[in-house]
N, C-alpha and C positions, 0 to 999 in steps of 0.2 A: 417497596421494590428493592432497597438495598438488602433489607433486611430478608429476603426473599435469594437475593445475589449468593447476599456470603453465606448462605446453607448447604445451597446447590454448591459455588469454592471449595465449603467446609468438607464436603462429603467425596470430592471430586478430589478434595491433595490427600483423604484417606486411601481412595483409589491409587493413586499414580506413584503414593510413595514405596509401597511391597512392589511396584513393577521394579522402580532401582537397582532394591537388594534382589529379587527371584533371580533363579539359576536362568542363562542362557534359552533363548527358545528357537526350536531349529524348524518351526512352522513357517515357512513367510506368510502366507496366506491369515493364520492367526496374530502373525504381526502386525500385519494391517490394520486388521482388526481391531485391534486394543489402540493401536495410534489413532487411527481414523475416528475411531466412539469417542477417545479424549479432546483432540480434534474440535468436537462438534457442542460437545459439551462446554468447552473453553468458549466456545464462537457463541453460545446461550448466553451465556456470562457476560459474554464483554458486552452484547447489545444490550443487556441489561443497564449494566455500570455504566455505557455511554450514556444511554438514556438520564440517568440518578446525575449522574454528573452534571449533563448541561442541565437540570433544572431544580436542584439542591441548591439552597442561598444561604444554607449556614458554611462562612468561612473555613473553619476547622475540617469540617465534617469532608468539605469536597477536597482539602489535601489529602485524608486518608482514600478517599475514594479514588482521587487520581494518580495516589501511590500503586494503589492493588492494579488500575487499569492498564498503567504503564506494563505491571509484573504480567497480567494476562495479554495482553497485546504480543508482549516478547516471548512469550510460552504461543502463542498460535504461530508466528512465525520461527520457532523451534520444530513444532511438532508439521512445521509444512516441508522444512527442511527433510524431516527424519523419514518422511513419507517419500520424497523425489530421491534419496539414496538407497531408499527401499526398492521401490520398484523401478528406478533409473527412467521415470517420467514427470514432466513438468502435471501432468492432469490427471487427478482422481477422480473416480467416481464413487459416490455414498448411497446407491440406492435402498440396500437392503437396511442401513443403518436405519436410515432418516424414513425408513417403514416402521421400525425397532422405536423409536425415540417418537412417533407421532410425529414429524416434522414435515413442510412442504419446501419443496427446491427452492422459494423467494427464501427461507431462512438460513441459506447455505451463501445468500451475498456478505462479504464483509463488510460491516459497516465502518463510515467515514469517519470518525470522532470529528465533532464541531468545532472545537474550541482550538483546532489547529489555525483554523482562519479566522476566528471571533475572540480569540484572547490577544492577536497583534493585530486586529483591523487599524489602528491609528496607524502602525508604523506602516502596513500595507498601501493607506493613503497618503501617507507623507511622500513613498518610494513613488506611487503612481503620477504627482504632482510632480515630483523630480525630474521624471521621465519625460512629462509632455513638456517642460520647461525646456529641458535638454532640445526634444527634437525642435520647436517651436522656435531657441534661440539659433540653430543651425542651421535652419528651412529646410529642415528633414523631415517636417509633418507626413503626419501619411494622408495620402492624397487617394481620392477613388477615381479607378481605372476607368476612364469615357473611351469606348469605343465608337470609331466613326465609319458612317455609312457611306457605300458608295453610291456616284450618282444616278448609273441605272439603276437600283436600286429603289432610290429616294423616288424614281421619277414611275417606277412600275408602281410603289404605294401609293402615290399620287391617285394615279390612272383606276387602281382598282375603289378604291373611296371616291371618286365623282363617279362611277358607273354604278357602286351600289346605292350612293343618294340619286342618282337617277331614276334605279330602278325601284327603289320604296317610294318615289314620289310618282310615277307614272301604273304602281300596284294602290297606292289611296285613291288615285285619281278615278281607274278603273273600280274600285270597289264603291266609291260611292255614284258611281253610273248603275252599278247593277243594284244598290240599296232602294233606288229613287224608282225602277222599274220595277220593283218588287213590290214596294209602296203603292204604283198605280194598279198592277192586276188586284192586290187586295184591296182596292177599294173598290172594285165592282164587283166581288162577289158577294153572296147576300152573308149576311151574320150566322154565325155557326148557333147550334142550340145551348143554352146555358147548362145543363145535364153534361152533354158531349164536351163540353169543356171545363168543367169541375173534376170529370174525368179523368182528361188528359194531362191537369195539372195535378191531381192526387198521385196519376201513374208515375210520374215527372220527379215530383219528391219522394213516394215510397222508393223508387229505384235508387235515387243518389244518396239517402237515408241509411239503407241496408247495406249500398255499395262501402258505404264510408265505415259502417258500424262493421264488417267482415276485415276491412284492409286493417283496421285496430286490432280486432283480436288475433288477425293472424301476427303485423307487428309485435302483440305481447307477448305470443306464444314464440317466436324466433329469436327475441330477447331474451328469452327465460330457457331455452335452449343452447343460447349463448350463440348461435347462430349470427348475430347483429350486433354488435356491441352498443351496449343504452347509451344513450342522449348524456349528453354530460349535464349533470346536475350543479346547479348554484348550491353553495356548500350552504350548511342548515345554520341557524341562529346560536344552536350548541357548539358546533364545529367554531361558528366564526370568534364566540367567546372563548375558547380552548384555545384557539390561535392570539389573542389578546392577553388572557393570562401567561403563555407562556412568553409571549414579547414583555410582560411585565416584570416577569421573573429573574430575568436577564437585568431588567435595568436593577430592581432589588439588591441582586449577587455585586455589581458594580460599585450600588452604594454600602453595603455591607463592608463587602472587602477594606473600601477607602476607612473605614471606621476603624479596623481591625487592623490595618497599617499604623494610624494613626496612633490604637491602642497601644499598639508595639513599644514603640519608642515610648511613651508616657510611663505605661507599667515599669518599662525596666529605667527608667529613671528614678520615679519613686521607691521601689524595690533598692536601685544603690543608696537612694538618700537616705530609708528609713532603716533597712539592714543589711547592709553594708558593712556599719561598724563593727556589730556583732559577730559577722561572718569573718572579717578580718582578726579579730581578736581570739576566736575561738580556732581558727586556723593554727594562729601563732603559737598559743597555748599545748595545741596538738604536737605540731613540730619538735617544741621544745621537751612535751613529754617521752617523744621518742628521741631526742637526744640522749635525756637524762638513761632510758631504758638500756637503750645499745652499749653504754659507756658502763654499766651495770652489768650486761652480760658476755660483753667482748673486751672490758679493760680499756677501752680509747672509745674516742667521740667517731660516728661513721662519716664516709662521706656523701656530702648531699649529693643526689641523683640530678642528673642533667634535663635542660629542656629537653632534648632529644627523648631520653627514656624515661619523660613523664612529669620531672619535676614530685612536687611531693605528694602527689594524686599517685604515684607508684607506689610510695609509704604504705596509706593506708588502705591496700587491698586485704586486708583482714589478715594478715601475718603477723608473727611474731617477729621483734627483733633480728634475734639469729639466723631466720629464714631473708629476711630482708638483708642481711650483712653476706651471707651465704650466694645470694643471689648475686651481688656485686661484685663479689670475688668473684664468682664464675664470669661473670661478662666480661672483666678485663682480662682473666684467661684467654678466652675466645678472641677479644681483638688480639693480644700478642699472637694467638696461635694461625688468626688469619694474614698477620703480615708474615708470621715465617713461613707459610705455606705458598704464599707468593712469590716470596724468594723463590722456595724449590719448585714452581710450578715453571718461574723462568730455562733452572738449572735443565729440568727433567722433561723438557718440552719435545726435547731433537730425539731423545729416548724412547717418548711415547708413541710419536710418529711411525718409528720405524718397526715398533710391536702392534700397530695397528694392520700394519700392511701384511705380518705374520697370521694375525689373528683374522683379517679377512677369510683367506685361503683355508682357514678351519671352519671358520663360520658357514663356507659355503655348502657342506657337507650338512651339517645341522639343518638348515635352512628347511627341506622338505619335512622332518620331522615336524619344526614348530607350526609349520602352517596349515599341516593339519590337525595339529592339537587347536589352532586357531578357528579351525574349521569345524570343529568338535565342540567349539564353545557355543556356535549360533551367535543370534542379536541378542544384545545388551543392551535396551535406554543410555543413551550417551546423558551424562550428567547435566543439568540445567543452571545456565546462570539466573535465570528468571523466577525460577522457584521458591530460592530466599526471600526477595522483595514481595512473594505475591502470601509468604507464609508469615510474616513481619508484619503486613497489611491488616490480614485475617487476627492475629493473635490482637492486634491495637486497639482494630474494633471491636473484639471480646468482651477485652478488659476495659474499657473506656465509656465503647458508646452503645454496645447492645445492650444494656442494662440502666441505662443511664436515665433520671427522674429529668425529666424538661415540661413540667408544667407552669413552670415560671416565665418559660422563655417560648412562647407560641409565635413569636415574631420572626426565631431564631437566629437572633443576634449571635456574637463570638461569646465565648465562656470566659469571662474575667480569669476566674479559677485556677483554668486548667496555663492561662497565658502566663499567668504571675509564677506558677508553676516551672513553667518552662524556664522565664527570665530569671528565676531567681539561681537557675542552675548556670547559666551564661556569665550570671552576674557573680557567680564563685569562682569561675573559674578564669572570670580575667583577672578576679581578686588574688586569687593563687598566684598568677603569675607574678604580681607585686612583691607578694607576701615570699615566695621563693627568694627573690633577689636580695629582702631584706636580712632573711633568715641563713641563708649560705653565706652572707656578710656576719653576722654576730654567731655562725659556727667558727668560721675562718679568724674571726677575732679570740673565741673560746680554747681554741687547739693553739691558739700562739701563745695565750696564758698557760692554759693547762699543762696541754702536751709537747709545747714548744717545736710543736711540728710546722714547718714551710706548708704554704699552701703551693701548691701547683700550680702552674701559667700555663692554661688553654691557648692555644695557638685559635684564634679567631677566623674563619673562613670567609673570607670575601664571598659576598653575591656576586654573580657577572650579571651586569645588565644589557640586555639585549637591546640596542637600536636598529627600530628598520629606516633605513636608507632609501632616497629615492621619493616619487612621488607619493601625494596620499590617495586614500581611498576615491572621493571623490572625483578628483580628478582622472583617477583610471578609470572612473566610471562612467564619467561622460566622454574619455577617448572612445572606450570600446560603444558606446550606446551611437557617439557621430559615424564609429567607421561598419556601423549594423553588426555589431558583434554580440549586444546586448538588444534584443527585442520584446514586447509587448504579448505575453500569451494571451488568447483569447477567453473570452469567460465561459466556459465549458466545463460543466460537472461531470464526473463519470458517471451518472445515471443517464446522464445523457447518448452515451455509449450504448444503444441498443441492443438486446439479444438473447435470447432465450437460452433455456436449461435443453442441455443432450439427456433425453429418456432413456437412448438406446447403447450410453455408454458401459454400462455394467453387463450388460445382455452380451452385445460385441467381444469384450474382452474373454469372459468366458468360453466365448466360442473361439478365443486366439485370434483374434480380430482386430487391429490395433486403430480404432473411431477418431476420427477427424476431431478436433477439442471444438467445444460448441465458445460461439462471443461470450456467454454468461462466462464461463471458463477464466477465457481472456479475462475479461474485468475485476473476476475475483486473485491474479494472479498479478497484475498491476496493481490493487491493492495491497496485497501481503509484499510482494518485491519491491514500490516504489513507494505509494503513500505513506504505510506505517511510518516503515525507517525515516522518511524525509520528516513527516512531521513530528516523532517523536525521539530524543536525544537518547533518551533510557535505550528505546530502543533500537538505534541504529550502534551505538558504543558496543553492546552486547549481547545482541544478535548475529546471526552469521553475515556478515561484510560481503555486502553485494556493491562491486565499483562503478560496473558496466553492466546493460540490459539489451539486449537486441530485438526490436520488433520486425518482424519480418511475416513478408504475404504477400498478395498481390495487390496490382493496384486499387483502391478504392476502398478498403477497408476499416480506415480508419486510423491507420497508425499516424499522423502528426493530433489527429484528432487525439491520444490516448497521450500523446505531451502534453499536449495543451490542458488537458484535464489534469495532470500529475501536477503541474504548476499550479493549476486554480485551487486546489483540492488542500495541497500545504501551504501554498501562499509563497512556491518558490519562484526565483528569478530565472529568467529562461536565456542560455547561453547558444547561441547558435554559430555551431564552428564546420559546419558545411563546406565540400570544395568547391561549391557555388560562390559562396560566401568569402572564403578563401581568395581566390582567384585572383591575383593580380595586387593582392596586401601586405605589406611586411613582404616583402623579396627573401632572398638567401636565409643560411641558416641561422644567423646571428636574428633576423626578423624576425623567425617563426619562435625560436624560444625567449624571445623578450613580450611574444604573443599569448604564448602559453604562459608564460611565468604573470605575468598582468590577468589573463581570466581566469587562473585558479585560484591567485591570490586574490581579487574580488569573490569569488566564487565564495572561497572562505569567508572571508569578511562579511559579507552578507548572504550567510546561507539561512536557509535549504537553499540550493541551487541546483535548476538541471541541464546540463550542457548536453546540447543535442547537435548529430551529427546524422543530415540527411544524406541519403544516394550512399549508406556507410561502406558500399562493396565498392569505392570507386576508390577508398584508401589503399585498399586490399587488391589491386587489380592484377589477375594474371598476365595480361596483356592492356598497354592504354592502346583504346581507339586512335585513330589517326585526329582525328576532328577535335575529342579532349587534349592532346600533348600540352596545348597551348597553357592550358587550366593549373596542371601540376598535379592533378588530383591526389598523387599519391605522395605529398610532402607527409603527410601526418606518422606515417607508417611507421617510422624509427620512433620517433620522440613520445605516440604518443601512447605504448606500455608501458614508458618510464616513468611519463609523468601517472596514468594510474598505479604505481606502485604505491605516489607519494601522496594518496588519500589514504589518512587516517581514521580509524574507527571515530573520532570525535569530529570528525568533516562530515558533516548531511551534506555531500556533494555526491550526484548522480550521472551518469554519462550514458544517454542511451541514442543508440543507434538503429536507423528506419532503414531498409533497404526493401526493395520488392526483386531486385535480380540477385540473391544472395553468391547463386550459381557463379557468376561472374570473378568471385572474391577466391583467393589462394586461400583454401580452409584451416589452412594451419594456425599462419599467425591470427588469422580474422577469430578464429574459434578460442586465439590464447586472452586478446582483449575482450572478448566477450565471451564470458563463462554461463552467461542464463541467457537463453534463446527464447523466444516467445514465438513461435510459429501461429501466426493468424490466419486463419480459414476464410474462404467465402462464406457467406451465412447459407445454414441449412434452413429446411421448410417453415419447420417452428419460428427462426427469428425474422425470416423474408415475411410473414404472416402479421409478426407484431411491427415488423419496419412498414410497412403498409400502414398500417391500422394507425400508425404513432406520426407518421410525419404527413400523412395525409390530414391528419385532424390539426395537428400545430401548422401546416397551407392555410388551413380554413374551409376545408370539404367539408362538406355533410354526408354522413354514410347511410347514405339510404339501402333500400331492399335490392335495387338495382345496381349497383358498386358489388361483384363479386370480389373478396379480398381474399376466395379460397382458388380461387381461378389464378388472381396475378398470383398470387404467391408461388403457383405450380409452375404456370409460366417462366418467372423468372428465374429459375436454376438456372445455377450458374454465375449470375449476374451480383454483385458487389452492392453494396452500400451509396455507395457513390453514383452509378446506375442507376439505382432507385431515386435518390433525391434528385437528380438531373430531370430524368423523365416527368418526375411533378412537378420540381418548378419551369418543366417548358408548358406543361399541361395548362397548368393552377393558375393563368394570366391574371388582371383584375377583371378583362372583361368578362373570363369566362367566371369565374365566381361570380358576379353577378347575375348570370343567367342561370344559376343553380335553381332556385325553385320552381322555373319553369321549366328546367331543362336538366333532371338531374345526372350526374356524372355516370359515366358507367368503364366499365374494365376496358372496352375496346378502344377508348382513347389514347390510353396509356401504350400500345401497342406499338407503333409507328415510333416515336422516340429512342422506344427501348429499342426496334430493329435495327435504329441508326448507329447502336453501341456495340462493340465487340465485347462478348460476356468471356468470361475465365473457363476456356477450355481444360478437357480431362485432362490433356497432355501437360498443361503449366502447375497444375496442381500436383501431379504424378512429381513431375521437375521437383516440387517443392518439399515432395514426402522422402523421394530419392536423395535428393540436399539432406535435408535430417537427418536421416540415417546416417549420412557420414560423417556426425558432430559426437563430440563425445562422449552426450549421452545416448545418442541415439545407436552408439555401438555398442556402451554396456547394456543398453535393453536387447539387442540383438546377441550379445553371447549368453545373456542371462535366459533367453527362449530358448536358445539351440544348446544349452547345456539341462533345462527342463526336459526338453524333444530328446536328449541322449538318454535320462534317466528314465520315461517313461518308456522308452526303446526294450532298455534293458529288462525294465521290468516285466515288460510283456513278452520278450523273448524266453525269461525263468518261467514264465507262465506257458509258455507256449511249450516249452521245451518239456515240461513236466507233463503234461495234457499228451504228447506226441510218445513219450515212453509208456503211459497208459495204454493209451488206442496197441503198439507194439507188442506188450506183456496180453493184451486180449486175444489179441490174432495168433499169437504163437499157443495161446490156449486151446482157444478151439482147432487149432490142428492136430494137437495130440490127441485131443476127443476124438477126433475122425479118423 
């Protein structure tokens, strides 16, 4: 499989490199096109490499593996960026690709990498232990909400349970009156004939024989139609050993690893003990040879090179002498001529300013010229920071392990080898640094003999050592966990997250259509914006710095549900800084920022972390309700662009914000804090279809022939997520599950519940497409149509106009003819 991976890599960075260098391409549509194929390509790869990864147990082998994964992980979310500046939308569609490449829409889901939450599972349970200690010492347990009945209520259940044990007791009573009277007429009449009743009992069983043997094959035939989704099968004896090897594999990797730690430190202890000396000596020898050299070809002894620029590892880069002396000279060039250039940067400062101001007013004239020489360039590939690491990757395993004889090692332990390999270079180069200090000592001794030259006194630069003041981690972490500022995500996988692939996105567009984003959409766009970055360090540092996310939709769709997965998924702590939550803590402003300053710095300290921010249009409010003033909802509003300024690319810290009335929020600032908007939809047909199908079976229904799921799902347009799971679980009681084999389930039950719900009318969705539009991206996609709609205007006007001078030049023809 790996070996399979880096082919497909090998052939794929052939591909992407000539896009680079190629001249500008002023197609967008063929733009697309080549991002999108790369795109998908990349996305082949990584489930490959995920897969290799979590179940490769040679140590070495999964660092370079998890080198490359990292470099492809950060190239998909490159190339998701380049797509959304492209066409100034968060959602694409790949239909005709993923026709081109053989591909089905399940392999357009991004996959999770494992090892986000299976390489800190301890520390994950240490944190979890922490937690429940915290609430448990505070009696902040969480408690389940008992709701209590009223006593009419109580007394009407009552009432209706002794009237129906009356009336089952007064219906047996009755039935075995008529059993006993049936008994007496049959015993007076005479005995029927043996013929006539071999008959009646042949008729009896061929009838319920054939009834049963017809309801089977029509069963198989509506299964096999897909019509019924089959019986769930008990996984097979192959399946369950596949599942057992690969729990074993795991443990293997665990104990491998501890071996190859182990080996670590051993090798390179042996490695100093046994050459060590030699490397020391041979060093020294070096050094002194290039003493002797330079003093041969320059007349004086040089000066030794500084830790700073290298130490004697600068020596010998395969120079000569004179190259080496030459080079020296020029560097302290360069620092003299950077402190006199500072001087005059001070002098020439008020000068420059004021030729600035000159040179605007020229520049403004220019301006039209360069933009559209700009505009003459087309797109260009914006260069990749991901591409080195992922070509670094590919070239290691070339040279190392594609070729590599392991008949010895079928267990595939760590390579002694290549380890001793490694340490022996570690172990030179701390040598060096010894050997430097001794060796700038017996030059400095040399040149006081020889050249009777003064050695020079470095002025020595103090470290500043940073102390943080104030509480410690701990401690702020069980403030914030006592005062609900730190809570418990739910354990929720994004797979969990139901919903189907849009068929009809590609179709739509074409037609200038702009398609509602299907849930699979969503899900794969919470992966590439949240998952990755949080679980991987590579790739949050040097990918595109996403601070804030905003989920937004109506109610019932799932947005706390898509935190709650984002936390499970990387293993992050979940910050919850709500005006709910808010409310009545930390008073005035000196409260809120000693608030803020305590959950970003835990944030830090124990990240990933995702700080989430419910009701987030209530920060942003154009007007507060009468009813909220009390709340403060909109304390956050100043402080807190500021403090997202002060997340750094090396913070896996996330901020994302849920709203369902987005409308409510002043769009300005609300759209400056949140720069990616995730517009969630009600589910269409297709996922109403699998939400049926999926949470009726995890209730514990049985789907029989009679449960239409093509009916509910028609039905319930309109209606939300949240809709659907209410109505089951008022359906799915225990008792009625019990009465399933006798009584099986059918669509019309499900009807009443759902009546009792108000579903998402056109008008709130309209609301929510009208909102978009007026966010930032949703205005460059709106002048980026209406400036396509100008240009095919034009075009068809040249045409039209050209067409209209014909017809003209005809008419005037044939009138001279007549």
């Amino acid at each position: 499989m790996w070996d399979a991976a880096q082919g497909a890599l090998e052939d794929l960075l052939e591909d992407e490199y000539p896009t680079m260098q190629l001249r500008p391409q002023k197609d967008r549509l063929q733009v697309f096109q080549t991002l999108a194929t790369f795109y998908l390509r990349y996305l082949k790869i990584f489930r490959a490499l995920e897969e290799v990864y979590d179940q490769i147990v040679h140590p070495q082998k999964r660092r370079v593996v998890h080198q490359v994964l990292e470099g492809v992980m950060g190239r998909l979310v490159e190339l998701k960026n380049e797509m959304v500046e492209l066409e100034y939308s968060e959602f694409h569609y790949f239909d005709d690709i993923l026709q081109d490449f053989k591909m089905t829409p399940e392999d357009l889901e991004v996959p999770i990498p494992r090892y986000f939450v299976r390489e800190k599972m301890r520390a994950l349970k240490e944190r979890e232990k922490m937690l429940a200690h915290i609430l448990a010492k505070g009696g902040c347990q969480e408690h389940k909400t008992v709701s209590f009945m009223s006593v009419e209520r109580a007394v009407w259940l009552l009432q209706v349970s002794e009237r129906a044990r009356q009336g089952r007791l007064r219906a047996h009573f009755m039935k075995t009156i008529r059993q006993e009277e049936q008994r007496r007429l049959q015993g007076n009449s005479s005995m029927q004939d043996p013929n006539q009743a071999a008959t009646c009992i042949q008729k009896v069983w061929r009838g319920y024989r054939d009834r049963r043997r017809v309801n089977k094959e029509c069963l198989e035939e509506m299964i096999f139609l897909g019509m019924i989704p089959a019986q769930q099968m008990t996984p097979s004896p192959a399946q369950l050993h596949a599942q057992q090897v690969e729990s074993r594999r795991h443990c293997v990797q665990e104990e491998h690893e501890a071996e190859y730690q182990k080996a670590l430190v051993n090798i390179k202890e042996s490695v100093r003990s046994v050459d060590g000396p030699d490397i020391k000596e041979s060093l020294q020898e070096q050094i002194r040879q290039w003493f002797l050299e330079c003093r041969d070809a320059t007349g004086k002894f040089p000066d030794f090179p500084s830790p700073e620029d290298g130490g004697s590892a600068s020596i010998f880069a395969q120079k000569t002498p004179e190259q080496v002396a030459a080079e020296f000279a020029a560097k302290e060039e360069e620092r003299e001529k950077m402190k006199k250039s500072k001087e005059e940067k001070d002098k020439k400062g008020n000068d420059r300013k004021e030729k600035k101001k000159e040179k605007k007013g020229k520049m403004k004239g220019k301006k039209g010229k360069g933009d559209t020489e700009e505009e003459e360039k087309g797109w260009k590939m914006t260069p990749s920071n991901f591409l080195p690491t992922v070509v670094e990757g590919a070239k290691l395993y070339k040279e190392v392990w594609h070729n590599r004889d392991e008949k010895q090692n079928f267990l595939q332990h760590f390579d002694a080898q290549l380890v001793r390999e490694e340490k022996r270079l570690e172990v030179e180069e701390e040598l060096r640094v010894q050997v430097d200090e001794l060796m700038r000592q017996e030059l400095k001794n040399l040149k006081l003999v020889v050249d009777r030259d003064k050695g020079k006194k470095k002025k020595k630069v103090k470290k500043s050592s940073k102390k943080v003041n104030g509480m410690t981690i701990e401690s702020l972490y069980e403030e914030l966990v006592m005062e609900g500022f730190i809570i418990r995500p739910k354990n929720i996988k994004l797979t969990d997250y139901i919903g189907e692939y849009s068929y009809l996105g590609t179709t739509l567009r074409q037609a200038d259509i702009e398609p509602m984003p299907s849930l699979s959409d969503v899900r794969q766009l919470i992966a590439l914006y949240g998952v990755l970055p949080l679980g991987s360090q590579c790739v949050h540092e040097r990918g595109p710095l996403i601070r804030a996310l905003l989920l937004t939709g109506p109610a019932g769709v799932g947005k706390k549900m898509l935190v709650h997965a984002l936390c499970t998924e990387t293993g992050a702590n979940l910050f919850d800084l709500s005006p709910a939550t808010l409310a009545g803590k930390y008073p005035g402003k000196s409260g809120l920022q000693y608030l803020l300053h305590m959950v970003f710095k835990v944030a830090r300290q124990l990240q990933p972390s995702v700080i989430w921010i419910g009701d987030a249009e209530k920060t942003f409010y154009k007007k507060v309700p009468k009813l909220e003033k009390e709340m403060e909802p909109k304390r956050l509003k100043k402080s807190l662009p500021k403090v997202l300024k002060s997340i750094k690319p090396e913070d896996r810290v996330l901020v994302v914000g849920t709203t369902r009335r987005p409308f409510d929020a002043d769009i300005k600032p609300f759209c400056k804090v949140y720069k990616k908007i995730i517009l969630i939809p009600r589910p269409d047909y297709a996922s109403r279809f699998t939400l049926w199908k999926e949470l009726l079976q995890a209730g514990g229904a049985q789907l029989g022939p009679k449960l239409d799921l093509s009916s509910l799902a028609k039905v319930t347009d309109g209606y939300t997520q949240g809709h659907i799971l209410q109505a089951i679980q008022t359906v799915l009681n225990s008792h009625r599950l019990n009465q399933q084999t006798k009584r099986p389930l059918t669509a019309v039950e499900f009807i009443p519940p759902l009546a009792r719900q108000d579903p998402v009318y056109k008008e709130e969705e309209e609301a929510f497409k009208a909102w978009y539009s007026r966010t930032p991206l949703g205005k460059k996609r709106a002048r980026a149509a209406k400036a396509s709609e100008e240009e095919d205007h034009k075009k068809g006007k040249t045409k039209g106009g050209k067409s209209q001078k014909k017809e003209k030049k005809g008419k005037t023809k044939k009138r001279k003819k007549n």
